[in-house]
VODRENSE-44055 format. One line per field, with one value per residue (C-alpha): residue in three letters; x, y, z. Coordinates in nm, 2 decimals. Layout:
# residues N
type	Ala / ...;
u	X / ...;
v	Y / ...;
w	Z / ...;
# end
This chain:
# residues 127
type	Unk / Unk / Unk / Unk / Unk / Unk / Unk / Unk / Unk / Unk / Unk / Unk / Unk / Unk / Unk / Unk / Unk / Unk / Unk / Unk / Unk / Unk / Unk / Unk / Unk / Unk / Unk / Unk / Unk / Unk / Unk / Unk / Unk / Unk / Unk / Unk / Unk / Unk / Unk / Unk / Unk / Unk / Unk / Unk / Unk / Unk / Unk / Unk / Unk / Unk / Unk / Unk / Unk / Unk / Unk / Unk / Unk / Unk / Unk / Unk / Unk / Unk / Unk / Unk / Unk / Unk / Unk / Unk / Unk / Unk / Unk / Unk / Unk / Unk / Unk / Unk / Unk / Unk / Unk / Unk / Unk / Unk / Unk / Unk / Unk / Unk / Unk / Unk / Unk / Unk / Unk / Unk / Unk / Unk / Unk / Unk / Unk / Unk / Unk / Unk / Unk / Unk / Unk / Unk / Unk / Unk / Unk / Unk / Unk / Unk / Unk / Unk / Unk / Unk / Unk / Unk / Unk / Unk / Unk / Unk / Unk / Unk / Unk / Unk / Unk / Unk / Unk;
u	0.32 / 0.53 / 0.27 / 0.44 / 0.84 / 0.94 / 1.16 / 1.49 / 1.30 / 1.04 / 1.24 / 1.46 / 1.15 / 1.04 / 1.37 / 1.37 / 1.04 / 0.83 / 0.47 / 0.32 / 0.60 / 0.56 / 0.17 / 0.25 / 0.49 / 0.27 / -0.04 / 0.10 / 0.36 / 0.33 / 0.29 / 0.61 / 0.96 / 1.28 / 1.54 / 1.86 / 1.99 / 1.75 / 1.90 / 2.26 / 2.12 / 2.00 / 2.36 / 2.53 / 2.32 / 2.42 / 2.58 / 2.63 / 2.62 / 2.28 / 2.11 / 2.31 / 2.17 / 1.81 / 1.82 / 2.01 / 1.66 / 1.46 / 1.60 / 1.53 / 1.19 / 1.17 / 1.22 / 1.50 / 1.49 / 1.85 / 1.97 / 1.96 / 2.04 / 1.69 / 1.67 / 1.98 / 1.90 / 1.58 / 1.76 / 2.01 / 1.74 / 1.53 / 1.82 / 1.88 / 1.53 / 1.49 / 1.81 / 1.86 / 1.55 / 1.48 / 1.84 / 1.77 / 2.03 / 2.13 / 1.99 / 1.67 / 1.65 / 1.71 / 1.42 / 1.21 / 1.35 / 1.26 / 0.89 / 0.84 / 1.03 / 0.85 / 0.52 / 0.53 / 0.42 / 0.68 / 0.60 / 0.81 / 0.81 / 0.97 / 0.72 / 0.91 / 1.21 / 1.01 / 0.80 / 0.87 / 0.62 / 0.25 / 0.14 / 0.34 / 0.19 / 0.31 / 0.23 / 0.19 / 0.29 / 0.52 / 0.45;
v	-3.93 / -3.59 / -3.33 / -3.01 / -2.92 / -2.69 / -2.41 / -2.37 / -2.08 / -2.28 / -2.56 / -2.29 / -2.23 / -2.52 / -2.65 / -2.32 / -2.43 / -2.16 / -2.24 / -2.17 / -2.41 / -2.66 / -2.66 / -2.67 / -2.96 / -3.18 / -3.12 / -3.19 / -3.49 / -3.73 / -3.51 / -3.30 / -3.35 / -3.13 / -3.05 / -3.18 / -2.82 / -2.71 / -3.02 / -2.85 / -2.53 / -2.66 / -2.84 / -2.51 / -2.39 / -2.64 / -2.51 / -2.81 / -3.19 / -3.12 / -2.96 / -3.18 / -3.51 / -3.33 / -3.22 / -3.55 / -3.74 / -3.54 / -3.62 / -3.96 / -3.90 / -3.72 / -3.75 / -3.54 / -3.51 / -3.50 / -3.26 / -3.48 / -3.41 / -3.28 / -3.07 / -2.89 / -2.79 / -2.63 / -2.47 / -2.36 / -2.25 / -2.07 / -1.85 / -1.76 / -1.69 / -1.50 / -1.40 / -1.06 / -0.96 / -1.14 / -1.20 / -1.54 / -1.71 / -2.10 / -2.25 / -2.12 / -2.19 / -2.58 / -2.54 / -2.41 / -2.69 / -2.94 / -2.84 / -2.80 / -3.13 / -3.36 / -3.15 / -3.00 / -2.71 / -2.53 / -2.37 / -2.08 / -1.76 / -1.60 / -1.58 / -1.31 / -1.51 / -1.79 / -1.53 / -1.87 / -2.11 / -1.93 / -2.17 / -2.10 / -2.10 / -1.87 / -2.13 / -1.90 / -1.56 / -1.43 / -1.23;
w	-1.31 / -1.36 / -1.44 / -1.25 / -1.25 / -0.96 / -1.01 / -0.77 / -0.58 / -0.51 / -0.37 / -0.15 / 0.04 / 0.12 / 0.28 / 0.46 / 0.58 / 0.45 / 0.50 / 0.15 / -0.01 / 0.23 / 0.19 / -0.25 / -0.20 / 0.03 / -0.18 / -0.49 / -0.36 / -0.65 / -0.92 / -0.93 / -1.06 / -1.07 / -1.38 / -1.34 / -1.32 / -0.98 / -0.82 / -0.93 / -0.80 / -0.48 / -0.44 / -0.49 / -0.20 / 0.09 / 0.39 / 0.59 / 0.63 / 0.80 / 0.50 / 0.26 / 0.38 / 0.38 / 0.01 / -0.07 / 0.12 / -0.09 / -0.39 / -0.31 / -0.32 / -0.63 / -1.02 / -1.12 / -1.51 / -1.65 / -1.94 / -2.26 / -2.61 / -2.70 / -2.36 / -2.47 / -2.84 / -2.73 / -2.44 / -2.74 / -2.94 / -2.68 / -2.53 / -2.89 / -2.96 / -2.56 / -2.43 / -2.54 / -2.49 / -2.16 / -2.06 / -1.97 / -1.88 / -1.95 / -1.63 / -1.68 / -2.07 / -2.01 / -1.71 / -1.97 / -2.24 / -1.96 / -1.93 / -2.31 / -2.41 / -2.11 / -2.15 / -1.79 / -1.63 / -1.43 / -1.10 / -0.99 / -0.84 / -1.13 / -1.39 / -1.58 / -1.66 / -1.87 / -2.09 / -2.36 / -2.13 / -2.14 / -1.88 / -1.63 / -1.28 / -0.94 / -0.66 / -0.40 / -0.31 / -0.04 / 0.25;
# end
């Protein structure tokens, strides 16, 4: 079962095989999903067959939580509530929709862009 969602930034650096993300994703395989919008992200990213058939095997592997109706109105609602202040933009609000609507915590290395989730979690920090 889905307990953690892993933010974009998180995902980059494990397919660029940093050691602290691939440690995170291997010890919590089984628990983890992705919003629809990282696996956009992530697909934005690709530079070449190579990498695309690596993130496309990964996806495989992994729950990828679409944007529904209820996602989007409190994506709507939080980037009303947050966006001046925080500037958050829509990717991130439906990330944040995703965790509160499914009742996951959301691993990232950008704590400051989801002041809206007060349990979010830094996985690991970067040399």
């Amino acid at each position: 079962m889905s307990e953690i969602l892993v933010d974009t930034d998180v995902m980059i650096d494990f397919f660029r095989n940093q050691a602290a993300a691939v440690a995170f994703i291997r010890k919590n395989a089984g628990r983890l999903a992705l919003s629809a919008v990282t696996e956009a992200e992530l697909y934005s990213g690709v530079r070449d067959a190579k990498e695309r058939q690596a993130l496309e095997t990964f996806l495989g592997l992994i729950p990828v939580i679409p944007v529904n109706r209820e996602i989007a109105r409190v994506a709507g609602l939080l980037r009303r509530d947050f966006g001046k202040a925080t500037k958050i933009g829509l990717g991130d609000a439906l990330i944040a929709a995703t965790c509160q609507v499914g009742r996951l915590r959301l691993h990232t290395l950008n704590t400051k862009h989801f002041p809206m989730l007060p349990d979010v979690v830094r996985p690991y920090r970067k040399n």
